[in-house]
Every structure is written in structure tokens, then in C-alpha cells.
C-alpha positions in Angstrom: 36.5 102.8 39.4 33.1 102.9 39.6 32.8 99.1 41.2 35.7 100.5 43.5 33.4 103.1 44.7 30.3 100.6 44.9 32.1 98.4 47.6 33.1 101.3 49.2 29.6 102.5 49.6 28.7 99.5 50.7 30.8 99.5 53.5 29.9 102.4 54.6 26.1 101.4 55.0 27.5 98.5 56.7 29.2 100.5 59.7 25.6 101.6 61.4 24.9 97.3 61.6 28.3 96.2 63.1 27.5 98.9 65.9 24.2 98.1 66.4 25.4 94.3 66.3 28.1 94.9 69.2 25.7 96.7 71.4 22.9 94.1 70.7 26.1 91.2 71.7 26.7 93.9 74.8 23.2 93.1 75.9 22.0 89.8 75.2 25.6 88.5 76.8 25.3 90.7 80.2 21.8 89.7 80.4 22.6 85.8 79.7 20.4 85.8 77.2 20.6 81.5 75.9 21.7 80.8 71.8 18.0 81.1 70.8 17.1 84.7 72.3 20.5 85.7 70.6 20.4 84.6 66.6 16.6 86.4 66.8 18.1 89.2 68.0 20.7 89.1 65.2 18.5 88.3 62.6 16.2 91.3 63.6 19.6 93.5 62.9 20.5 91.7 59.4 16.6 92.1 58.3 17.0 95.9 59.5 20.3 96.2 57.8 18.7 94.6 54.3 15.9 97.0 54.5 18.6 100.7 55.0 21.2 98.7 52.7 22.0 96.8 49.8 23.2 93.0 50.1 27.1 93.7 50.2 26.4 95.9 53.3 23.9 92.8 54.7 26.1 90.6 54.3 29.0 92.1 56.1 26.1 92.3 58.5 25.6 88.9 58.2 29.0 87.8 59.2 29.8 90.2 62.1 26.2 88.9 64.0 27.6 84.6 62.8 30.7 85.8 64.5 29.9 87.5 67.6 27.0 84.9 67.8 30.1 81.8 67.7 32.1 83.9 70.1 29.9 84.6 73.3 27.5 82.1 73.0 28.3 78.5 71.6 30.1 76.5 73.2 33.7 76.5 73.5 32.7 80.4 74.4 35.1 83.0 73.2 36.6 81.0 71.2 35.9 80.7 67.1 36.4 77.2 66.6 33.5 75.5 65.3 32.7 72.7 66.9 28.9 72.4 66.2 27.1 73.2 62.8 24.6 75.4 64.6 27.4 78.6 63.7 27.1 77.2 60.4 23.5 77.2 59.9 22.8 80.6 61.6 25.3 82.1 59.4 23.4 80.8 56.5 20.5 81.8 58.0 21.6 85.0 58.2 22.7 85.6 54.5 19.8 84.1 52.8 17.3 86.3 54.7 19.5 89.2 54.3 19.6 88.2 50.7 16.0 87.4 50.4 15.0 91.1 52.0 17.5 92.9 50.0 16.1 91.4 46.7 12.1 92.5 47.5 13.4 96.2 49.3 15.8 96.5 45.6 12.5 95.6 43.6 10.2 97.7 45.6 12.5 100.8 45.2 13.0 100.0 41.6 9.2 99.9 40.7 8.9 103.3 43.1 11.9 105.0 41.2 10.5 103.7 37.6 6.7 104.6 38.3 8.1 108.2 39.9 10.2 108.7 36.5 7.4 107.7 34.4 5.0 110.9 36.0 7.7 113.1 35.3 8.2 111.8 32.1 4.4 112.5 31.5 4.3 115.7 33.2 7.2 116.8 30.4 5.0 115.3 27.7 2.3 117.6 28.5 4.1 120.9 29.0 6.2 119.7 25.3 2.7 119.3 23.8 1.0 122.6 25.2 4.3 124.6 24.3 3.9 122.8 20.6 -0.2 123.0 20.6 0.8 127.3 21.2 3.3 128.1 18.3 1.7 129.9 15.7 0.1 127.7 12.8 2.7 126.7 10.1 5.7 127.3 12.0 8.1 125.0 9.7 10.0 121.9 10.7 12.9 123.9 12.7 14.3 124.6 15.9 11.6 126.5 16.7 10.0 123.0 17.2 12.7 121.3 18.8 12.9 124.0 21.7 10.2 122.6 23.8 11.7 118.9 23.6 15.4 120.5 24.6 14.0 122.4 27.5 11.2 120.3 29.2 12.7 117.3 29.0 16.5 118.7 30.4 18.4 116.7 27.0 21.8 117.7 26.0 20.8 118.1 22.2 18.0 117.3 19.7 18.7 116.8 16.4 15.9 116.6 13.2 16.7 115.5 9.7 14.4 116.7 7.2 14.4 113.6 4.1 12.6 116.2 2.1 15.3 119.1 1.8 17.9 116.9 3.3 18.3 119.7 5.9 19.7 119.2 9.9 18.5 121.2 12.5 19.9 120.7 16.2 19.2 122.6 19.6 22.2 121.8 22.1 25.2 120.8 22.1 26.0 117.0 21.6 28.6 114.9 22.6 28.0 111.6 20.6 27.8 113.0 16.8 23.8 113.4 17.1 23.9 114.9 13.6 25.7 112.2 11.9 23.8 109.5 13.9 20.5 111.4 13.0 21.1 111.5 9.1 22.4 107.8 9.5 19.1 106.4 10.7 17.3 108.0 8.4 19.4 106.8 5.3 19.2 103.0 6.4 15.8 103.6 7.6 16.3 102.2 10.8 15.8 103.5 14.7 18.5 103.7 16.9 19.2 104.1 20.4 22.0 103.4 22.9 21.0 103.7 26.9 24.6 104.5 28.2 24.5 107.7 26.7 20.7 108.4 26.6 20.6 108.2 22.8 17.6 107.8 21.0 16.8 108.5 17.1 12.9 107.2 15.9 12.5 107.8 12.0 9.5 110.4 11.2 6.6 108.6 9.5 3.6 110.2 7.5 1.3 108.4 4.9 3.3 105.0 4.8 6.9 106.9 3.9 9.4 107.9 6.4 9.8 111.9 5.8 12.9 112.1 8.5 14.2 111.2 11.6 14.5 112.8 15.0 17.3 111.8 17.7 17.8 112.8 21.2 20.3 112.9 23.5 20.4 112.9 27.2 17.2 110.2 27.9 16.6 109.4 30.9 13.9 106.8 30.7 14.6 105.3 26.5 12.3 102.4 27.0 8.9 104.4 28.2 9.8 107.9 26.7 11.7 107.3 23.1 8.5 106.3 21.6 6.1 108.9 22.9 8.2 111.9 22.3 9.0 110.7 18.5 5.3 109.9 17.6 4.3 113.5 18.9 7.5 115.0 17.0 6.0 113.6 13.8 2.3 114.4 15.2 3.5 118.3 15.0 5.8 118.4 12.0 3.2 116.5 10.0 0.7 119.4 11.3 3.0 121.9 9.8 3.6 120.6 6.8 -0.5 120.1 6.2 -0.6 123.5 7.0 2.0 124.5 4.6 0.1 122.1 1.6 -3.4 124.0 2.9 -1.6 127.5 2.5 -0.1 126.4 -1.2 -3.6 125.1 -1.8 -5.7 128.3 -0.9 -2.9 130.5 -3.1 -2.9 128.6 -5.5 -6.6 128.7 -6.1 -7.1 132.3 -5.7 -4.5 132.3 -8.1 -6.3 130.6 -10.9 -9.6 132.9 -9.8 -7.3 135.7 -10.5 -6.1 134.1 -14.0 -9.6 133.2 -15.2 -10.7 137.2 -14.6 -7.9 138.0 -16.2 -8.5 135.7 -19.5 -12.4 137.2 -19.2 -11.2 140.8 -18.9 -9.0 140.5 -21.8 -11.7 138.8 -23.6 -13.8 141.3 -23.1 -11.2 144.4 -24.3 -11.1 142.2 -27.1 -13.9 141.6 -28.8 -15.0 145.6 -29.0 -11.9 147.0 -31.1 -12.2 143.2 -33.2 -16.4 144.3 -34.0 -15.1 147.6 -34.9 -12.6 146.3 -37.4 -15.2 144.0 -39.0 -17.9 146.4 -39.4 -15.0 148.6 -41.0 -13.7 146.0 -43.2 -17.7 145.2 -44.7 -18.1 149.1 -45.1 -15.1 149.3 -47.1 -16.7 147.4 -49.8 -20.2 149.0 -49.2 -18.3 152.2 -49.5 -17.6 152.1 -53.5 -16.6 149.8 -56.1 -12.7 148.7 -54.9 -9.9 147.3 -57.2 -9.5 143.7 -56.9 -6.3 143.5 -55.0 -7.8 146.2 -52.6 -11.6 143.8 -52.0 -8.9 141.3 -51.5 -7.2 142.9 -48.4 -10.6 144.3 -47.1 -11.9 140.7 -47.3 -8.5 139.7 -45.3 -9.0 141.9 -43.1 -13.3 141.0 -42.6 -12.3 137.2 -42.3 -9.4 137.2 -39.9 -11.4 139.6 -37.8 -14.0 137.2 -37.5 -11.5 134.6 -37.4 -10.3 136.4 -33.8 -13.7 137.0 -32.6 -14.6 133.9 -32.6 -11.4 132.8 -30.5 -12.3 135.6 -28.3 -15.9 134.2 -27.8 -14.3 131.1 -27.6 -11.4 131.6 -24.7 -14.2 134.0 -22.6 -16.5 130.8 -22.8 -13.5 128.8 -21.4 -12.5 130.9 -19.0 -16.4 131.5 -17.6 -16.6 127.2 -17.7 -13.6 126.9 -16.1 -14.8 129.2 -13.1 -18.2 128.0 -13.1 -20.1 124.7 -12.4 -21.6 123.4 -15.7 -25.2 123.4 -16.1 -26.0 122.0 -19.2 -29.6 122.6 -20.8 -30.2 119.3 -22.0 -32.1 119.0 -25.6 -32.6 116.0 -27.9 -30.4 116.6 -30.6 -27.5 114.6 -33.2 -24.3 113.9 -32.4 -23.6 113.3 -35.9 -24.6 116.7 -37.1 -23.0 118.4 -34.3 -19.8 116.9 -35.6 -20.2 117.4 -39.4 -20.5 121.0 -38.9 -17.6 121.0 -36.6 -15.4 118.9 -39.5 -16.7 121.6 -41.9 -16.0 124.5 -39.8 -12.5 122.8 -39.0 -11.6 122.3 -42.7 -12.6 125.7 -43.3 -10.4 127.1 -40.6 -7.3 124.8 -41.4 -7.0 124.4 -45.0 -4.1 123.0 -45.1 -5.2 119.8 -42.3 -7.5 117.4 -44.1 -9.9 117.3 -41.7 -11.8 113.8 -42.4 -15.0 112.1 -40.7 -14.9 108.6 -41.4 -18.4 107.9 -41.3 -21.1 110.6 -41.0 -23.8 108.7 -38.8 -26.9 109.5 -36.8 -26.5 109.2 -33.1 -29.1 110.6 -31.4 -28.6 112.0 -27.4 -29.6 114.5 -24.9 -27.2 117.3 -24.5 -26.5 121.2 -24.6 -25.7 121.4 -28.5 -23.2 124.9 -27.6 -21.5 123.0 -25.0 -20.8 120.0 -26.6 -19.8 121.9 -29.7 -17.6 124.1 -27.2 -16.1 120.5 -25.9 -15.4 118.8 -29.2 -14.7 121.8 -31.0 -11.5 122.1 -28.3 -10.5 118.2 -29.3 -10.5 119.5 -32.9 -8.7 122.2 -32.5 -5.9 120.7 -30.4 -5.5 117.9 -33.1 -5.1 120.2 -35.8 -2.8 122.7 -33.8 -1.1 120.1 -32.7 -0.1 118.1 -36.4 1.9 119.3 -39.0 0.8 121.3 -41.9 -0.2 118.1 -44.8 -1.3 116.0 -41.9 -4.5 114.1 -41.4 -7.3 114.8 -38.6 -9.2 111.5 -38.6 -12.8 112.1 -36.8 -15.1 108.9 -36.1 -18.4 108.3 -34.6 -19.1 105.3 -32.6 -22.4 104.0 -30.7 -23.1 101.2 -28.1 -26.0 99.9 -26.6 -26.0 103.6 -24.4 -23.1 104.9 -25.4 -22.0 107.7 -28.0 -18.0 108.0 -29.1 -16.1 110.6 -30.5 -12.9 109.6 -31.6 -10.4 112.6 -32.6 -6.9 111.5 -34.6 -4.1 113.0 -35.3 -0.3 112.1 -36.1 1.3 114.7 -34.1 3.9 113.7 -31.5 2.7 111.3 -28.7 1.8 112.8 -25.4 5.1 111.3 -22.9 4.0 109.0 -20.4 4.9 111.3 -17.3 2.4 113.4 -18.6 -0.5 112.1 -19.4 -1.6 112.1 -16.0 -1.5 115.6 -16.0 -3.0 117.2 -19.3 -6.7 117.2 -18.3 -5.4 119.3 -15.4 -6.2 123.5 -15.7 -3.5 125.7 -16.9 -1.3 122.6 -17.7 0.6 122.5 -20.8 3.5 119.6 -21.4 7.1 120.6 -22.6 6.3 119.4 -26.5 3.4 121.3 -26.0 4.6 124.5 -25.1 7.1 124.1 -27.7 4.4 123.5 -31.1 1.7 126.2 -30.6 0.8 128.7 -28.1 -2.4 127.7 -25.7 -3.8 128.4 -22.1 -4.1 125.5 -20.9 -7.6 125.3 -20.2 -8.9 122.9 -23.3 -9.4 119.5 -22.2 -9.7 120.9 -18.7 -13.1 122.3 -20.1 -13.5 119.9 -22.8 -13.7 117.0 -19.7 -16.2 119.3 -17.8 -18.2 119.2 -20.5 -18.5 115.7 -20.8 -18.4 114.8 -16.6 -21.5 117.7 -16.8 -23.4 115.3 -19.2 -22.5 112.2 -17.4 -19.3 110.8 -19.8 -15.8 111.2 -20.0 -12.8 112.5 -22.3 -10.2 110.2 -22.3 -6.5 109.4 -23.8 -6.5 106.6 -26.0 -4.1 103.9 -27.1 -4.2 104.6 -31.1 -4.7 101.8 -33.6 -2.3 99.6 -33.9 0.5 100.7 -36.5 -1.1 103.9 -36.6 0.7 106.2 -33.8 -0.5 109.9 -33.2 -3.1 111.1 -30.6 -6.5 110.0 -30.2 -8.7 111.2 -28.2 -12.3 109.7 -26.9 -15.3 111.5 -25.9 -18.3 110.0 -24.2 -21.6 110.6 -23.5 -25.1 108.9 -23.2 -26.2 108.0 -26.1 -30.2 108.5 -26.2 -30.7 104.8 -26.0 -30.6 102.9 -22.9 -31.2 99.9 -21.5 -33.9 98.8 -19.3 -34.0 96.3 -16.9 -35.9 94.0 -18.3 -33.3 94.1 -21.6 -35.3 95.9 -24.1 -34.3 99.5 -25.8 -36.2 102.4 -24.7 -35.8 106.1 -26.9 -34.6 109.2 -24.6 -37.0 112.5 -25.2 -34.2 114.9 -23.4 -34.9 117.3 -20.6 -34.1 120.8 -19.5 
């Protein structure tokens, strides 16, 4: 039907030439005009014919002017035998240039029709991106965003499919199963288009993994628009959704600001009524002489009120760290001693852990003796909340060249592998943990300050071989260093 309707246009065009070719024969014949005066005269028509026409209409052109030209002027005249290959040639003649012309007019008009389409196809790239560049900030991966595309650019339908929620989201009606096609693309991660129907889907790609794909129907130009529109699609929807991280992001940290004032105040509500109960529970006995079963409930009641206070003191310390940069105020001092006392205060506190240090050792460093107490205090206490009444704490103290370890042990369950990555994070406590003893959250978090804030490091380690449990490593200068010329110089500490 259509080719039908081709050749019929053609023929159309083609009735302006045969005219003008019998009034051209009219002349040149009445005048006399010789063989010569009359094919220039006809090719004149044919090249005019090429340049309003395309080559069917030419060429019907072509063979009216070879035609009349063998009929009133070569010999035998009016007659269309052929009886010299002059009619033969100028017939030739007159198809190859009307061929020839057609070709560079078709080109011409092509490159003027593609470089016209192109503008436009920029001048709707520029209204899409100022109608995107004015929605408010955040506005999610929707239709909202697929308006401008729909209206600027005249398409029967655009379609996006969000990978993330596996959600569709069209504008338009479509006629070729846009929706299907859409999702389709996406699953085998490829692009697709089709230029009968104007069909074009690009897959949506941010930091090296393809997050969706976009399709749209009704194209004009697939080739020079396709690629533009879907890089600015992903330009915008990749805005949004580093808006929507940003957002989560700011909540989520005046969150925590809220949470930490909240561990302070509560802290600090605390630690008044637990004074009050201690100063009570020391004047009981100052009061008069008390039975024995009754000095044994007031010194209950005196040591697990101290007992509190001092996890009072110790979750507003965490909480104020956790808030707060860490300054520490730097002081020679001994590892080793800091640890015995911690070991003795840890046995003392969980008598039924055997807290052990394997070797009690001098290593001698600059640090803040209350923070690093505060640090591997909060190792101590997760091993023995974190093992089973019986069980072993192992504590060891190791020294390099510049380098001071504290190794904590303990048998407790091991930490899963699809959390470890996680458990030095704030407020993060794993499934087992959550499960064994209450917390916050906040213990390594601080416990790794600590060490960053004296220039080591708290680390997860692979236990000994055979041995199983939890170990964990924390690092700091020792107060030896090396120079650069290899010998071993003695820190003093600093403020």
C-alpha cells in the first residue's frame, strides 16, 4: 500500500514536466530549432524536474523529452523508429543526469531535514532539563519526573523501572507493551530499541551498577536523541536519590545527637538518687552496732550502689566521647600497670570469670591513663559479658620495636562474618549480641576512638589456632621508637 501510494506520488510530480516538455517540443519545433538546440532544451527540463522531484518522477521526465525528441526531430521525423543511436544516447543522457541530480537534491534535503531535527531535538533537551533542574529537591524517581520527557519531546509513553523496589512508573499510553519491554531490558541488562515504532529503552547507570531502565516510545530521531535523553534521565534520578541518601544522612545524625543527650541526661538523673543510696547504706552502719545478717544487706546495698555509679560515670563518659572529638592529655605512664589494675578491678567485678593476665610486663608509652583505662576497660568488659559464667578472660601484653599490644580473650560465641564489618560502628549491636547481655552500643565505637585519638587501632583478631573465642587487639605507640638512623630513642610524653 504504501509503495502503491509512492508511485502514485510520483506521478503526480511528474505531470508539471510532461507539460512543460510539450510546450518546450511546441517551441523549439515551430521555431526549427536543429537536434542540438533541442536535447539542451530537454535536459534543462529533466535537471528542473530532478531538482522539484524525486527520480521516478525524472525519469518519466526523462522518457517523455527521449520521445518527443525522436519524434519531431531525428530523422525519419514523426516517426519512432530508431534508426540512429543518437535517441539512444540522449535518452541515456537524460536518465543519468536526472539520476545524478536527484541523488545530490535527496542528500541535500536529507542533511537539511536531519540537522533541522537535530535543533529541535536540542531545543526539547533544554526545556526537559530546565523543567527537571525546577522540581523541588528530592522529588523521587516517579512520574513526576517523566512528565517533562512525555510533554517536550511529543512521545506516546515513557516508562521507568526502578531495579531497586522493582517498581514501574509510565506517563502515556503505549502501544508496543513499553512496560514489559522496560522491565525486560533491565533484567537482561541490555538496551533496546526498534526505529519503526520509535522505541527506545537505555538501562540507568550509577557507580558501575545498573539501578533501572528507562524506555520511550514515539522517537523521532533514535540515533541522535536515545542516548542524550537516557544519560540526563539517570543524571536526575541519580540527583534524587543523593538527595534522599543526604536527607537519611542529616536524620540520621541528629538522631544519634539526640540519643547521646539522652544517655547524658539519664546519666546524670542517675548518679544523684545512686550517691544518696550510698551515703545511706555507710550511715546505716555508722548509725549503731547492726546484726550480722542486717551489716550484710547494708553492705549489699553500699557495694552494688557503687557498683551502678560507676556504670553511670562510665556510660556518661561514653556518651560525652562519643559526641565529642578526643583530646587526649598525653602523660608518660605503663601500660602494664594500667592493665593489672584493670584485671584486678575486672576479677573483682566478675567473680565468677577468671579474669587472667598472662604476663604482667612493663611497657612504657605516652597516653591519657583515664582514657585508655576507659578504652580497655570497655574490651574487658565486653569479654566478660560476653562468656559464660566458669569461662576464661585471657589478657596479654605484647611490645614491638614501637608498638604496644593488648590482647583481650574470651570463649564466647564468634562474632558472624557479615558482621564484623559493622561492630566498631556507634549504636550497633549484632543479633547474638542483642540476644546475651543488654548494651548500647557505643563500646568499641569509643574504645576505637580512643585508640585512633592516640594514633593506634582496635582491631578483630583471628584467635590462636585451636583456641576459638574472641580476641581482640589494641594498639598504641609504644614509647620506643625508631630513628632513622636505626637506633632506639625513649619517648618523655607530652601534654
Amino acid at each position: 500500500m504504501h509503495r502503491y501510494t509512492s508511485i502514485k506520488s510520483s506521478l503526480l510530480f511528474a505531470v508539471p514536466g510532461v507539460l512543460v516538455t510539450g510546450f518546450v517540443t511546441l517551441i523549439c519545433f515551430g521555431l526549427g530549432a536543429s537536434f542540438a538546440i533541442a536535447s539542451f532544451c530537454y535536459l534543462i527540463v529533466v535537471v528542473l524536474q530532478s531538482l522539484a522531484g524525486d527520480f521516478r518522477s525524472s525519469a518519466v521526465v526523462a522518457v517523455v523529452c527521449a520521445a518527443w525528441l525522436d519524434f519531431f526531430f531525428i530523422p525519419p521525423l514523426f516517426s519512432f523508429r530508431v534508426s540512429d543511436i543518437s535517441d539512444t544516447l540522449a535518452l541515456i543522457t537524460f536518465l543519468v543526469a536526472g539520476l545524478v541530480v536527484t541523488r545530490l537534491v535527496s542528500q541535500t534535503r536529507e542533511a537539511g531535514e536531519s540537522e533541522q531535527m537535530q535543533r529541535q531535538e536540542m531545543a526539547h533537551l533544554y526545556h526537559v532539563a530546565r523543567a527537571l533542574l525546577s522540581l523541588e529537591p528530592g522529588t523521587p524517581a516517579g512520574p513526576e519526573l517523566l512528565k517533562p520527557f512525555h510533554t517536550h519531546f511529543g512521545l506516546q509513553a515513557v516508562c521507568l523501572f526502578d531495579g531497586e523496589s522493582a517498581q514501574l512508573h509510565m506517563v502515556g499510553s503505549s502501544k508496543n507493551n513499553l512496560p514489559d519491554k522496560t522491565r525486560g531490558a533491565y533484567i537482561e541488562r541490555k538496551n533496546f530499541e526498534d526505529p519503526k515504532s520509535g522505541l527506545a529503552i537505555g538501562l540507568l547507570q550509577a557507580g558501575g551498577r545498573t539501578t533501572g531502565a528507562i524506555g520511550f516510545e514515539g522517537l523521532r530521531d533514535l540515533h541522535g536523541t536515545a542516548g542524550p535523553i537516557t544519560a540526563l534521565a539517570t543524571l536526575m534520578i541519580e540527583q534524587a536519590a543523593a538527595f534522599k541518601r543526604a536527607s537519611h544522612e542529616a536524620a540520621r545524625a541528629e538522631a544519634e545527637v539526640f540519643r547521646g543527650a539522652i544517655l547524658d541526661a539519664l546519666a546524670h538523673e542517675f548518679k544523684t538518687p545512686l550517691a544518696t543510696i550510698v551515703a545511706a547504706a555507710g550511715g546505716l552502719e555508722a548509725a549503731g552496732p547492726l546484726r550480722s545478717e542486717q551489716r550484710q544487706l547494708a553492705d549489699a546495698v553500699e557495694s552494688e550502689g557503687l557498683r551502678l555509679e560507676q556504670l553511670t560515670t562510665r556510660l556518661l563518659r561514653l556518651a560525652r566521647l562519643d559526641r565529642e572529638e578526643v583530646h587526649p592529655q598525653m602523660d608518660l605512664l605503663d601500660v602494664g600497670e594500667v592493665v593489672q589494675d584493670l584485671v584486678e578491678q575486672y576479677s573483682r567485678r566478675w567473680p565468677d570469670r577468671h579474669v587472667h593476665l598472662a604476663v604482667a610486663r612493663e611497657v612504657a608509652t605516652a597516653g591519657d591513663k583515664d582514657l585508655l583505662r576507659l578504652g580497655i576497660g570497655q574490651l574487658l568488659d565486653n569479654a566478660c559479658k560476653y562468656s559464660q559464667p566458669g569461662a576464661t578472660v585471657r589478657v596479654a601484653i605484647e611490645e614491638s620495636s614501637s608498638l604496644a599490644f593488648v590482647d583481650v580473650w574470651n570463649a564466647g560465641t564468634p562474632i558472624p562474618a557479615t558482621e564484623r564489618e559493622h561492630i566498631f560502628e556507634r549504636f550497633y549491636r549484632g543479633a547474638t549480641a542483642q540476644i546475651q547481655a543488654p548494651g548500647s552500643g557505643l563500646g568499641l565505637y569509643v574504645a576505637r576512638k580512643i585508640a585512633l585519638a592516640h594514633g593506634g587501632s582496635v582491631e578483630l583478631e583471628a584467635s590462636n589456632e585451636g583456641q576459638g573465642g574472641v580476641r581482640f587487639r589494641f594498639t598504641i605507640p609504644s614509647g620506643k621508637s625508631e630513628s632513622k638512623d636505626g637506633s632506639t630513642v625513649q619517648s618523655t610524653g607530652g601534654g
